[in-house]
N, C-alpha and C positions, 0 to 999 in steps of 0.2 A: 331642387335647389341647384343656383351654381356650381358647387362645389361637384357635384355627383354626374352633372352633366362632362364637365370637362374631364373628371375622371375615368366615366365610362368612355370616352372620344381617347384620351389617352391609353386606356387596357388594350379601346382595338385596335388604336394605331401600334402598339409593343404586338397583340396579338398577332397582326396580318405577317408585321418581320417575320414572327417567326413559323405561322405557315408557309410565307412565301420560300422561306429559306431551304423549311423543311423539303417543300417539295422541287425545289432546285434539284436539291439534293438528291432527292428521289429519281426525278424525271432524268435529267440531265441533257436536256437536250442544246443542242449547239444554236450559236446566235444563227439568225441569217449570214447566207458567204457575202452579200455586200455586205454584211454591218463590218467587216474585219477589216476593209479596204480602207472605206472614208474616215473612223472614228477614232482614234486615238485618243485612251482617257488616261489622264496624269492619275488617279487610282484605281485601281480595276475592285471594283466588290466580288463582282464573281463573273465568270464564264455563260451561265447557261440561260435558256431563254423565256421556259415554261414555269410557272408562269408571271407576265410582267409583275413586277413590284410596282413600279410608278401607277400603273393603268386601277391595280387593285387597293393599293391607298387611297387615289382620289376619288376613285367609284366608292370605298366605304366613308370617305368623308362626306362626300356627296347623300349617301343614303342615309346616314345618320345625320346631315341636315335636313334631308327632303321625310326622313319619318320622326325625329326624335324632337325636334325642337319646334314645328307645328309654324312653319313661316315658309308657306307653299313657296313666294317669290325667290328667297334666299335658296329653298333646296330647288329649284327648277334653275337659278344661276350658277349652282355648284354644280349639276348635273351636265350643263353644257360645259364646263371647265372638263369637269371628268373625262366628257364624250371628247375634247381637244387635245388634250392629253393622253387616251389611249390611240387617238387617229394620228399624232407627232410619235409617238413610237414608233407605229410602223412606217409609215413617211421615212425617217430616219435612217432606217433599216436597222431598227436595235430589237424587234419581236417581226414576229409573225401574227396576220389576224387572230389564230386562235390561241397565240398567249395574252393579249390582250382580252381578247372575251372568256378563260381562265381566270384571267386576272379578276376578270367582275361578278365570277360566279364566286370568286374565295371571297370578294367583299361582302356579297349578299349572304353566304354563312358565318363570315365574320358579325356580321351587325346583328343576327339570330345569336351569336353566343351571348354577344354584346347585352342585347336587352332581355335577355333570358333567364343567363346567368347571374349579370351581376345587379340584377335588384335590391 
């Protein structure tokens, strides 16, 4: 039912925060030296870089559109959104390649706890 879909999309999006967070927290690793140059952000969430938040929200949204909702076209256009958005991180200079593909390996366990867990 609707109700269970958006909730399970909701847990993982609360969930990813707080992995992502966690392993900030863990890792700590420093942005790229150009990202400190060009970017100035009127709020800073945090310092570190491993692994992207952005790049592993939309890769779990993307995945739990392209497995959960059973609408190939819709998860195959969220997937390119995703793939656009970890490749503008680093474009940016706000990660490094391998925080973004971090980034899509914590979505791929996110969305395992996701339809695992909360059945």
């Amino acid at each position: 039912n609707m109700f269970n879909l958006f909730f399970n999309l909701f847990c993982g999006c609360i969930l990813d925060v707080v992995l992502v967070g966690a392993m900030k927290a863990a890792i700590r690793r420093q942005r790229p030296p150009y990202a400190k140059k060009k970017y100035k952000t009127a709020i800073k969430i945090d310092s570190w870089s491993m692994p992207s938040g952005h790049s592993s929200r939309s890769v779990f949204v993307a995945f739990f559109a392209l497995f959960t909702l059973g609408r190939p076209a819709v998860g195959f256009l969220a997937l390119v959104w995703s793939a656009c958005t970890a490749l503008s991180r680093v474009a940016m200079g706000r990660h490094y390649i391998s925080d973004v593909l971090v980034g899509a390996v914590v979505a791929g366990i996110n969305l395992w706890v996701v339809q695992n867990m909360l059945q």
